[in-house]
N, C-alpha and C positions, 0 to 999 in steps of 0.2 A: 378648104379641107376641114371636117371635123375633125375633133382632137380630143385627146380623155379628157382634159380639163371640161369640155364642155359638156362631155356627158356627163360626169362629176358632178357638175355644177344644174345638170336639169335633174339627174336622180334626186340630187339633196335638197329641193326647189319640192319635188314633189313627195318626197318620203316625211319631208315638216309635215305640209299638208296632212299627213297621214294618222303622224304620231305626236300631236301634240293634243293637249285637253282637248279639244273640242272636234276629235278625230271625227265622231260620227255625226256631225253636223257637216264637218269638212269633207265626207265620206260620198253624204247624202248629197248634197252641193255638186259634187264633180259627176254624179253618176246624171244629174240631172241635164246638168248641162253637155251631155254626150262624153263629156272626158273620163270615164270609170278606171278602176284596175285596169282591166282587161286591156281598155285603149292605150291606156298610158304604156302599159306592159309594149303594144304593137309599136307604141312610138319609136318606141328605146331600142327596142329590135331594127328597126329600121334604121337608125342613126349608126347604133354599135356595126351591120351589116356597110354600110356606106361610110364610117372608117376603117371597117376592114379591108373595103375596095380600092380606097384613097390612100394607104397607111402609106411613107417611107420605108420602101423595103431595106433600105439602111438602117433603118431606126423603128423595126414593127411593134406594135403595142405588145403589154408587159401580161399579158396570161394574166397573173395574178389580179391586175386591176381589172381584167375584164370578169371572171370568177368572180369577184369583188361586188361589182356593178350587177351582175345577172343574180348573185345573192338579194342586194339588196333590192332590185324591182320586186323579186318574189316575196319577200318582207313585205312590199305595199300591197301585194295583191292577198296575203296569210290577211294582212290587217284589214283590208276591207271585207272582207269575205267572215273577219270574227266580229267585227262592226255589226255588219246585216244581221248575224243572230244573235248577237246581245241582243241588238233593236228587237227582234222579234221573241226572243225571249220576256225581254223584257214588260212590251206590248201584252204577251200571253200573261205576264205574272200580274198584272194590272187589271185583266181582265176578269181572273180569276179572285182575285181580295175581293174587287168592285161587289162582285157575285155575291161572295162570302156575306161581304159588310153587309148586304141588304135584309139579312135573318133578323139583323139589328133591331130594325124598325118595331117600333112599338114597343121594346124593350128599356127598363133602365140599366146604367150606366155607370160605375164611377167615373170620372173621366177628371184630367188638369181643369181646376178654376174653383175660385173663390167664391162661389155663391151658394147658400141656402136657404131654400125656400121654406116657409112655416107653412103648413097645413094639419086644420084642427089641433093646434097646438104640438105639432110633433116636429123635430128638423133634424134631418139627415147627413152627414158628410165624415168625412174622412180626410187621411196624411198620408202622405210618404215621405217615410222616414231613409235618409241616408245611410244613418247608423242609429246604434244604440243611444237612447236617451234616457237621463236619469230622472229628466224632470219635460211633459211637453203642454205648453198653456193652450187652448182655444181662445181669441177675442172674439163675439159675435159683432157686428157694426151693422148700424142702422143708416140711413141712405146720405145722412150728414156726415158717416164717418165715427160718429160717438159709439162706444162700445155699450152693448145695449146687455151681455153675460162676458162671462167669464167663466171658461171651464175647462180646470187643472185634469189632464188624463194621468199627472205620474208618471214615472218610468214606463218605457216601453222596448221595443225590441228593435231591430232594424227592422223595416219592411213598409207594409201598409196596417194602419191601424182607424178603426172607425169610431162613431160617437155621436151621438144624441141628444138633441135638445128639446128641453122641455117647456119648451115658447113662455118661458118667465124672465126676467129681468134679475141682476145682481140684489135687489131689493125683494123678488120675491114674489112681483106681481107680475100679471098675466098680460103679455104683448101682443097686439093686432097680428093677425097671421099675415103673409106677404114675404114676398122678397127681402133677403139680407145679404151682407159680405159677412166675412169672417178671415181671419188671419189666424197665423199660428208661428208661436216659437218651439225651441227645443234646443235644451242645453246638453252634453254629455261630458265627462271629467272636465270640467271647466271652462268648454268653449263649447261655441255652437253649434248644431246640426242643422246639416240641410232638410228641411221641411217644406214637402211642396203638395198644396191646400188640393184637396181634392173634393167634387161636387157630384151631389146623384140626380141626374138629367132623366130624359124622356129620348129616343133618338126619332127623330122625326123622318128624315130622308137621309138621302146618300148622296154625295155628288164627288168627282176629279175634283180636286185643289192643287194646279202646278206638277201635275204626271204622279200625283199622291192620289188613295182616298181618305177620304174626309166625312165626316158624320155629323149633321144639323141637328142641333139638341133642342129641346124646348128653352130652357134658359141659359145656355152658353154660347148659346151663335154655333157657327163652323169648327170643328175641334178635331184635329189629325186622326187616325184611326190609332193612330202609336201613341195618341196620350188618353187611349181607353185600358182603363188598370181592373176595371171587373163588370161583370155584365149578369146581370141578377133574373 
C-alpha cells in the first residue's frame, strides 16, 4: 500500500532537484532524460490516486497533507517553467551584448590593466580611483620591473582619472618607444585608496568567455566587457 510518508519522501527527493543552486542544470538534465515537470507532476498523480484507492477507510489520509503535496508538485512545475525562461532570457541577453560589443572593434578602450604603450613619444593611461585622494603617484616600469618615470597627479576626485607621458625618464632623457607597465598608489586622510591601473587598447574582436562577452585587445589579451570604463 502506498502511504504519505512515501509520497513525502518522492515530492522532497524531487522538489531538491528543483530548488537547489544548480536548479537549471538539474532542470535541463530531468527534461532530457524524459522525466520533466510535467512527468513528475503525472507520477505523483498517479501514486496520490492509488493511495487514495488503497487508503484505510479507518484511517483515510489527512486532506491537509494531500493540499500540501499537490502544492508542492506545482512548486516544481512554477520552477521549471521560470527555469526555461531565465535560460532563454538569458540566452537573448547574451546574444544581444555579443551584437552590441561588436561596434567595439577597431575602437579604443580604456579598459583594467597595467600596460602602456609609448608611441612617438606619447603614453596613454588612466585610474580608477575608489575614493578621494589627496595625493596619487604613477610608477612607469620598464620590462625588468625598474621604474623608468615617476608621475605625481596630486589630489584627485573619486572616479576615473587620466594622464600622460612624455616618453622621458626621471633624468629627463628620451626613452625607446615600446611596451611598459606602470603602477599606481594613492593615499587619502591618511590611508590608502583603492587604485585600479587602467590601459588604452585597440579592441580587436569579440568572443563568449564562460556565458560572458569578452573583448581581444591589442595589448591586454581577452579582457571582460565589465572592465571596459570608456571607449573613445
Amino acid at each position: 500500500m502506498t502511504t504519505t510518508a512515501s509520497l513525502a519522501s518522492y515530492l522532497n527527493s524531487i522538489d531538491s532537484s528543483y530548488s537547489s543552486p544548480s536548479s537549471s542544470s538539474a532542470a535541463s538534465s530531468s527534461s532530457s532524460s524524459g522525466t520533466s515537470a510535467a512527468s513528475l507532476q503525472n507520477e505523483f498523480l498517479t501514486l496520490l490516486t492509488t493511495q487514495l484507492q488503497n487508503q484505510d477507510p479507518t484511517n483515510p489520509m489527512d486532506s491537509s497533507q494531500m493540499v500540501s503535496q499537490l502544492a508542492q508538485i506545482s512548486s516544481v512545475q512554477g520552477i521549471s517553467d521560470l527555469n526555461t525562461t531565465l535560460s532563454s532570457l538569458l540566452s537573448s541577453y547574451q546574444s544581444t551584448q555579443s551584437m552590441q560589443a561588436t561596434s567595439l572593434i577597431g575602437q579604443q578602450v580604456l579598459a583594467a590593466g597595467n600596460q602602456i604603450a609609448l608611441s612617438n613619444s606619447q603614453g596613454v593611461g588612466g585610474v580608477d580611483l575608489s575614493g578621494a585622494a589627496s595625493d596619487v603617484t604613477v610608477n612607469v616600469l620598464d620590462s625588468s620591473g625598474n621604474v623608468v618615470r615617476t608621475l605625481d597627479l596630486g589630489a584627485q576626485s573619486a572616479g576615473q582619472v587620466g594622464f600622460t607621458w612624455d616618453g622621458t625618464d626621471n633624468s629627463g632623457q628620451t626613452v625607446a618607444d615600446g611596451n611598459y607597465q606602470f603602477s599606481v598608489s594613492a593615499t587619502g586622510n591618511g590611508s590608502s585608496v583603492t587604485a585600479t591601473p587602467l590601459s588604452l587598447t585597440t579592441v580587436s574582436s569579440v568572443s563568449m568567455n564562460s556565458g560572458s562577452v569578452a573583448v581581444n585587445t591589442s595589448n591586454l589579451g581577452q579582457v571582460d566587457l565589465s572592465q571596459v570604463y570608456q571607449v573613445f
